[in-house]
C-alpha angles and dihedrals in degrees: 000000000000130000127214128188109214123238104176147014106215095175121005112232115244090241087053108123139181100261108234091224121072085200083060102119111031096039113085101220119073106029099164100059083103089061126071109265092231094046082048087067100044081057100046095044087045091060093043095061098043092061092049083052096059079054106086090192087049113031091096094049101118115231119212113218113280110270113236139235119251095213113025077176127071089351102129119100098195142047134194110197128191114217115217137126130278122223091273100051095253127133117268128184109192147103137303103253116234125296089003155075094245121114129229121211103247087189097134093028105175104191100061121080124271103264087050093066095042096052086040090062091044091047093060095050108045083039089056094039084056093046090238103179118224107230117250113224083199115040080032085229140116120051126237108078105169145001135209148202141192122180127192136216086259095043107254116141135206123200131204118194110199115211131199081222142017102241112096115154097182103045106102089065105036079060093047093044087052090053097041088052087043126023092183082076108095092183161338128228136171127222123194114220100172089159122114094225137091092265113127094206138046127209093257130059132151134195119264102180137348125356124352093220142027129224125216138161143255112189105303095343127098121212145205115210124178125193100273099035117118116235141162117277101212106058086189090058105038086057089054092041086054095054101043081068100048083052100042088045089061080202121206127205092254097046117119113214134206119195112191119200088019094172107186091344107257090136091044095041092043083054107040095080098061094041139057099240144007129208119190127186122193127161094203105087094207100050085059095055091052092056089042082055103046082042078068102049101037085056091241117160105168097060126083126169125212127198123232153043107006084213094053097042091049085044091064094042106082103197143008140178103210127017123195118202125194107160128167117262099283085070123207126330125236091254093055087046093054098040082053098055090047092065093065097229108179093216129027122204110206113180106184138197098194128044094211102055089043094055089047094054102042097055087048079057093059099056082057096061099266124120128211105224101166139017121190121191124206126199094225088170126023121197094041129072102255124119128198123216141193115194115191115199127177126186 
């Protein structure tokens, strides 16, 4: 990879737009919103396609046409926010810019849903009234790390402050301050990250006011997510997504289902009611206990989640109908794939972050005996360059 700085712009491109953010530049997130958002897909699906044509095994699987975003504005449910100084001392909740340590003011994002940016206004008041410190990576001083935000269809938000201790003498009502200047906000937890690493989260948090966790909905399905829970950013996607693989499963009364990576369960709990039985896996305890949870109050009783390592778990299954696999971007390792394969599914469902590792993986697949016959991308979020696939495989 190389990297330019441009100096000059001799003759706009056609498909050259006014980004929406003024951030847009600097900031390292959304680095297309200078680019049509049509002309986006085409360049994302192209790519796409020229990486499942290095692949022999792939390079016939046919690609539907990327399915859009509703909304490529105000479309993103969570934000994780650094907190730093800007020039002039004050307080600034933003992003890291591009290749460095620096943060960009995010004030005015235009890609997060509405409450977000609200809370987020409020956060930095009433955190700058109260002379919360934002923590320094390289003095090692200073206290508030991270923030963030998770928004729900109805608007609720929950915020997780994520703190280099535990002490913190003034949180209850910081936190009570935050929820008496906003309602919409459900709770607020901290979370303490004394590490020296890139990691957001560390291993202990504790409520500070209101709920621990936020519900929201996928389709039909409600869900329990607490604050370090992954799930999807764009609500609007994920539903599609989730029902691109209850289509693509053709699932039967009788079928047994495995669903690999289940996070808090939206993919298990979207397919339990048209199949006799759901298995998710999950290595993170307390996603699990979030889908435990939404399988209760979606009144789903053929559906139970298990916490550990994806290989061992499909290891002690035996056999299985349908597997769904939605792994990081890493994707899956050799060991999951074969331990797939061994329980004879008829149809594998792979969604996919990351088109590398989804090449790699599917043309290890097809040494074990399972075709890929359709691959369907989803712009999950437009204005970056990231690119969502299914990948439907059949034996």
């Amino acid at each position: 990879m190389a990297w330019a700085t441009l100096h000059a712009i001799a003759r706009p491109s056609a498909d050259r737009v006014s980004p929406a953010c003024a951030a847009h530049g600097p900031c390292g997130g959304c680095v297309l919103q200078h680019y049509d958002v049509d002309a986006q897909r085409r360049w994302k699906e192209a790519g796409l396609r020229a990486r499942l044509a290095g692949e022999a095994m792939l390079a016939n699987v046919p690609v539907s046409p990327m399915v859009a975003s509703p909304r490529t504005l105000g479309y993103r449910n969570n934000s994780k926010l650094v907190a730093a100084r800007n020039r002039a001392g004050q307080l600034i909740l933003g992003a890291y810019a591009r290749r460095t340590h620096d943060v960009v003011d995010l004030g005015g994002c235009a890609i997060t849903e509405a409450p977000l940016e609200s809370v987020t206004t409020v956060l930095r008041d009433v955190l700058s009234d109260r002379g919360v410190q934002p923590y320094d990576e390289i003095r090692l001083t200073g206290f508030l790390r991270y923030v963030i935000l998770r928004a729900n269809a109805g608007g609720q938000v929950l915020v997780t402050l994520v703190t280099a201790a535990d002490s913190f003498p003034a949180g209850v009502s910081i936190a009570d301050a935050l929820r008496a200047r906003n309602p919409s906000i459900v709770g607020v937890v901290q979370n303490v990250n004394p590490s020296r690493g890139n990691a957001i989260f560390g291993a202990h948090e504790h409520v500070l006011s209101g709920a621990a966790t936020i519900e929201d909905q996928i389709g039909a399905v409600r869900l329990r997510i607490s604050s370090r829970a992954f799930f999807q950013a764009n609500r609007d996607i994920a539903r599609a997504a989730y029902h691109a693989i209850a289509e693509a499963a053709e699932l039967k009364a009788t079928d047994r289902v495995v669903d690999a990576y289940a996070g808090v369960g939206g993919i298990a709990l979207t397919l339990a009611p048209q199949a006799h039985s759901v298995i998710g896996i999950e290595e993170h305890a307390s996603a699990v206990r979030d889908a435990v949870y939404s399988a209760k109050l979606n009144q789903i009783g053929n559906a139970r989640f298990v916490a550990g390592d994806v290989a061992e778990h499909l290891g002690a299954i035996g056999q299985a109908d349908v597997v769904v696999l939605n792994p990081p971007r890493k994707g899956c390792a050799p060991e999951v794939l074969q331990r797939v394969a061994a329980l004879r599914p008829r149809r594998i469902a792979y969604l996919s972050c990351a088109p590398d590792t989804l090449v790699r993986d599917l043309a290890l697949l097809a040494t074990l005996s399972y075709r890929t016959h359709a691959i369907t991308p989803f712009d999950m979020l437009p204005h970056t360059t990231h690119i969502e696939t299914l990948a439907v495989l059949s034996a």
